[in-house]
N, C-alpha and C positions, 0 to 999 in steps of 0.2 A: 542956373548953373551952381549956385551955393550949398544949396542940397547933395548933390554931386560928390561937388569938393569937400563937404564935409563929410561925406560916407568912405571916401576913399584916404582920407586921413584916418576915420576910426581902423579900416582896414589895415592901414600902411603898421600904424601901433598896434596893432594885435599881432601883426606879420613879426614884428617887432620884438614882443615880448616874449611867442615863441620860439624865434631865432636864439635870441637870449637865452633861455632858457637848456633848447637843443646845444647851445655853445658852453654853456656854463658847466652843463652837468660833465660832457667829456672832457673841459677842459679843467676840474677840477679833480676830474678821476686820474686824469694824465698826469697832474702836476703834485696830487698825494700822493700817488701809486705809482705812476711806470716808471717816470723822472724824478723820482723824489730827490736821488744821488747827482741828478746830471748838473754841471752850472750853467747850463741854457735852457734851465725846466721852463720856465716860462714860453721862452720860444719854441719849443717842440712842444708843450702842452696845444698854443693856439696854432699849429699848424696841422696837428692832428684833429683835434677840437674841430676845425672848420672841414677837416678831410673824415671827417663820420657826419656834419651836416651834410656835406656834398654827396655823401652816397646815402645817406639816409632818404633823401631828395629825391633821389633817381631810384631808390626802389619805391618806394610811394607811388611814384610818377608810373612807374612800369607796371606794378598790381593795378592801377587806375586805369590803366590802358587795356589793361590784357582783360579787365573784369568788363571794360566799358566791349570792347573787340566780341566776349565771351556773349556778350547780352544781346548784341548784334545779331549775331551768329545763331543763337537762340531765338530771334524776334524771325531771322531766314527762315530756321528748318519751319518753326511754328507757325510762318505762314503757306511754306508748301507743303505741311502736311496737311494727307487729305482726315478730312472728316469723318469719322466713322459712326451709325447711327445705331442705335440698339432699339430691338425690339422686343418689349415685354408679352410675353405670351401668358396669359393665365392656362393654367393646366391645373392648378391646385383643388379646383373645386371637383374638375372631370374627377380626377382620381379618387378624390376623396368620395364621391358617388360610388365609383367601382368600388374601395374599399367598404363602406356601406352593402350593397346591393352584396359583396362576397361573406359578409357576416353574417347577414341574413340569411344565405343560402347556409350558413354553417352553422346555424342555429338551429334551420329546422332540420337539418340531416343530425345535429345531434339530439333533438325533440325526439325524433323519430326513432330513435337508436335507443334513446331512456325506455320512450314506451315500449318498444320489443321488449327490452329486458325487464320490464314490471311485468310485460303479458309471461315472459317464460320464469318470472321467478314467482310468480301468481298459480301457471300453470303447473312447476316443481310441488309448491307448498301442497298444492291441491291435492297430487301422485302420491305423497306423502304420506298426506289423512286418509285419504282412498286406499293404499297399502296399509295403514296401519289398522282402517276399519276392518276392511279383511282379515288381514292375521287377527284383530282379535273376537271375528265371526268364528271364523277357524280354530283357535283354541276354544271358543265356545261350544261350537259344533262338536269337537274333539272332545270336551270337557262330558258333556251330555252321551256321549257316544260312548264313552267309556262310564259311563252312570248304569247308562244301559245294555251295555254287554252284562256289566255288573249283577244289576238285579234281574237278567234273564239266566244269568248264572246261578244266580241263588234261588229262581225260582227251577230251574230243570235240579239242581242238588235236590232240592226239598220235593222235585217228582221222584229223582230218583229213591232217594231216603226212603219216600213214601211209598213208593213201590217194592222196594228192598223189604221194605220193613211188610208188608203185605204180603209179599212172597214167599220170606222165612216165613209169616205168620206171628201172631200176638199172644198166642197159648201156646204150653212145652204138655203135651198128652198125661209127662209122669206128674203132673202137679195135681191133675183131678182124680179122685177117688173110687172112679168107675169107667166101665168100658166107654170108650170114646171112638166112632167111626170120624173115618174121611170122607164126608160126602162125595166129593170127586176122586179120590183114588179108590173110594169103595173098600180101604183097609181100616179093622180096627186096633186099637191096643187095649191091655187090659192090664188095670195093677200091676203093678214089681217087674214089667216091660222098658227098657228103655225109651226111655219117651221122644218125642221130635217134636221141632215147633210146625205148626197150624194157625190159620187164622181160625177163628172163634165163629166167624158164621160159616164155617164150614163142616160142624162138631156134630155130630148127630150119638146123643149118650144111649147104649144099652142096657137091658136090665140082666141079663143072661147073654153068654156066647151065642147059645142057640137062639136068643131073640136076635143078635146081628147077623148070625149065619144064614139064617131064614129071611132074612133083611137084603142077602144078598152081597156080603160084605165078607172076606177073610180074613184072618189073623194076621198080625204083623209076623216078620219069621224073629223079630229080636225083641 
């Protein structure tokens, strides 16, 4: 029993010196402050004094209760409430497969899509050299073609020249000093005659009118 009674003594004096305490502070507030003027300061200090422990007490008392009532009340709902159990599902690797296996298919649809356009810009470049070898067959071809119009040109001039010149003849009759037939026209001239051109192997010279007369050959009329 000494144990006891000695525990309930320390208690009693701490109850003690907080009471004290809780008295002293309002009864000192009272007795500087509210009462300072009154001449019964003292005695309405300690009767308030003890009327702010007294309800000090009883709200203590009341949050002790209502917190203790609160915690109850929570210990109720918390044991009728039902359980609820969760259940983890992994999903995260499915997907990430699908996303996988969906990248892949968008790789090779844009592989696929490169290579077209390397085959059609392979096949452009190609169209390109191939047109440009052309055009410059073509101006080639054009270039030669027009070479040779050229010097088919220059060769029918120089038939014609040479034939012109044939034609007219290479000798003028008034330049030679003696009768001169035309073997093919069978006419001759003679001296102080106006003369005409002839070619030269076609000249047949006389010694006398009468040798070309007899020759078969008449006089020119000029």
């Amino acid at each position: 029993m000494e144990p006891n009674s000695h525990n309930w003594q320390t208690i009693l004096k701490v109850l003690e010196w907080v009471l004290f305490w809780y008295w002293l502070i309002p009864y000192y507030f009272f007795k500087k402050i509210a009462f300072k003027t009154s001449k019964h300061k003292v005695l309405w200090s300690s009767i308030f004094s003890v009327f702010v422990i007294l309800m000090m007490i009883g709200i203590v008392g009341n949050s002790g209760g209502n917190s203790g009532g609160n915690s109850d009340e929570k210990a109720v709902k918390t044991s009728h409430k039902p359980q609820v159990h969760y259940v983890t599902k992994k999903v995260g690797q499915k997907r990430l497969s699908q996303a996988q296996s969906q990248q892949k298919v968008l790789e090779k649809e844009e592989a696929k899509k490169q290579s077209e356009y390397d085959k059609l810009a392979a096949a452009l470049v190609a169209a390109k050299k191939k047109q440009a070898k052309a055009e410059s067959s073509q101006k080639a071809a054009a270039a030669a073609y027009s070479r040779s119009v050229k010097a088919n040109a220059d060769t029918t001039y120089s038939k014609r020249t040479s034939r012109s010149n044939n034609y007219r003849g290479n000798m003028n009759t008034a330049d030679s000093k003696k009768i001169v037939g035309n073997s093919r026209s069978k006419i001759y001239h003679v001296p102080g005659q106006s003369g005409y051109r002839m070619n030269s192997k076609n000249a047949v010279y006389f010694n006398s009118e009468k040798e070309a007369q007899a020759a078969g050959y008449r006089k020119a009329l000029r």
